[in-house]
C-alpha positions as CSV (number, residue, x, y, z in Angstrom):
1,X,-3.5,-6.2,67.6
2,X,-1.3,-6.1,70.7
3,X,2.3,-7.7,69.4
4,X,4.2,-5.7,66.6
5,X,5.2,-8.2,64.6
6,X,8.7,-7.8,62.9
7,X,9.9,-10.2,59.8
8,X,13.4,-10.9,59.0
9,X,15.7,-11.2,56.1
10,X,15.7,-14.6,54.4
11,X,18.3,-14.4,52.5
12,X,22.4,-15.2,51.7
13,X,23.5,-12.0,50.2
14,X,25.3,-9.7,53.2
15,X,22.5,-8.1,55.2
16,X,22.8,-5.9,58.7
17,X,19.2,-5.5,59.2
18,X,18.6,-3.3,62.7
19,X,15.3,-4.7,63.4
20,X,14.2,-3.4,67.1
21,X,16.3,-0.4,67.6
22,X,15.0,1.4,71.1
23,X,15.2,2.6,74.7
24,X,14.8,-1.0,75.6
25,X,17.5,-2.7,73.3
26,X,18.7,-3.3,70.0
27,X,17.8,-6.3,68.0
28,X,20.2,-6.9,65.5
29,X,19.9,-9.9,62.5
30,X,23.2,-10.2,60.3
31,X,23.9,-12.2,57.8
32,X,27.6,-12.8,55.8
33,X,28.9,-14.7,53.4
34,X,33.0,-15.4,53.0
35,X,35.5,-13.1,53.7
36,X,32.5,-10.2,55.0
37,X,32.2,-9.2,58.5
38,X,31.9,-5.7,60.2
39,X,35.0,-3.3,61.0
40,X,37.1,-3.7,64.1
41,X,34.9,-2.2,66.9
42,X,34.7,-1.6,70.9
43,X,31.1,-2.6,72.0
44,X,29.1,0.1,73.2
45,X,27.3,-2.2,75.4
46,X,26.3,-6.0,76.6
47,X,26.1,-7.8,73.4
48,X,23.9,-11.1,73.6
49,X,25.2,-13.0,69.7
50,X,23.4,-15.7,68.7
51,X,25.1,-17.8,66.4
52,X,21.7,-19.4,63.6
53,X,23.3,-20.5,61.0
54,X,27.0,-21.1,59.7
55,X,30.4,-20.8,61.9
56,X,31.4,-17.2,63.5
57,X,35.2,-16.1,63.6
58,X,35.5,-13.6,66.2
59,X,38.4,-12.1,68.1
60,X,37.6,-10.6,71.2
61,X,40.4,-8.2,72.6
62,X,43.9,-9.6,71.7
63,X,42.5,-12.7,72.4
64,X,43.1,-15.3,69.4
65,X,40.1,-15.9,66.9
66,X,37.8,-18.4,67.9
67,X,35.0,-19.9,66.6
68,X,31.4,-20.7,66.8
69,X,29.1,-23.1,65.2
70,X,25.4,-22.6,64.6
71,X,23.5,-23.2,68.3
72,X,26.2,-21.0,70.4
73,X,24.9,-18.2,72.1
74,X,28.0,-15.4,73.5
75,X,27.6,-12.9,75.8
76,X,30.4,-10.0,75.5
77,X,30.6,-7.1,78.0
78,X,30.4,-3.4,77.0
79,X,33.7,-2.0,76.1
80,X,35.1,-5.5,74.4
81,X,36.9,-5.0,71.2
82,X,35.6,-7.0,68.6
83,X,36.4,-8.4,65.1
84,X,33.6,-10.5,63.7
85,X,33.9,-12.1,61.0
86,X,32.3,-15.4,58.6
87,X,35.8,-16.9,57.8
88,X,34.1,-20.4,56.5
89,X,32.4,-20.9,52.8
90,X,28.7,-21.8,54.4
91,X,26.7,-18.5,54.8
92,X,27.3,-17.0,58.5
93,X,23.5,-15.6,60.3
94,X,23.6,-13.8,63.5
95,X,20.9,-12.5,66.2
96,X,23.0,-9.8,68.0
97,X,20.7,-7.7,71.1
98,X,22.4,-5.0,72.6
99,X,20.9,-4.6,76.2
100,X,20.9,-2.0,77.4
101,X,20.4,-0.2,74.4
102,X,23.2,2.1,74.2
């Protein structure tokens, strides 16, 4: 078999599941329910989020929160502060890919 094949978390309860982490990039899935998110951080590189399911709050710099609906994809340079966050009732899933891998 050539491919590696990787399967992901199907689930609601709050997951960060680093799926692909190497010298190429990091494949991230997450997956939040109300109120959960990660802690206020500066990205350590490109981040490529993928908004699957639910609505994303996320603050970018001292920006304002705004959201993101299920079907947006961001890109956010390295050295961005970020506050993500599921501030909605429906179950928030993320694709996050790091590239390049810090």
């Amino acid at each position: 078999m050539t491919e590696k094949v990787f399967a992901l978390y199907k689930g609601n309860e709050k997951t960060v599941e680093k799926v692909i982490f190497d010298e190429n990039l990091n494949y991230i899935h997450m997956v939040f329910n109300k109120n959960e998110g990660l802690p206020e951080h500066i990205s350590n590189s490109n981040v490529y989020m993928t908004v699957v399911r639910g609505t994303l709050s996320i603050g970018l710099d001292e920006q304002d929160t705004h959201k993101y609906e299920a079907g947006t994809l961001l890109k956010i340079p390295v050295g961005t502060k970020m506050n993500v966050r599921n501030a909605d009732q429906e179950t928030l899933e993320l694709i996050v890919v790091k590239a390049p891998a810090p």
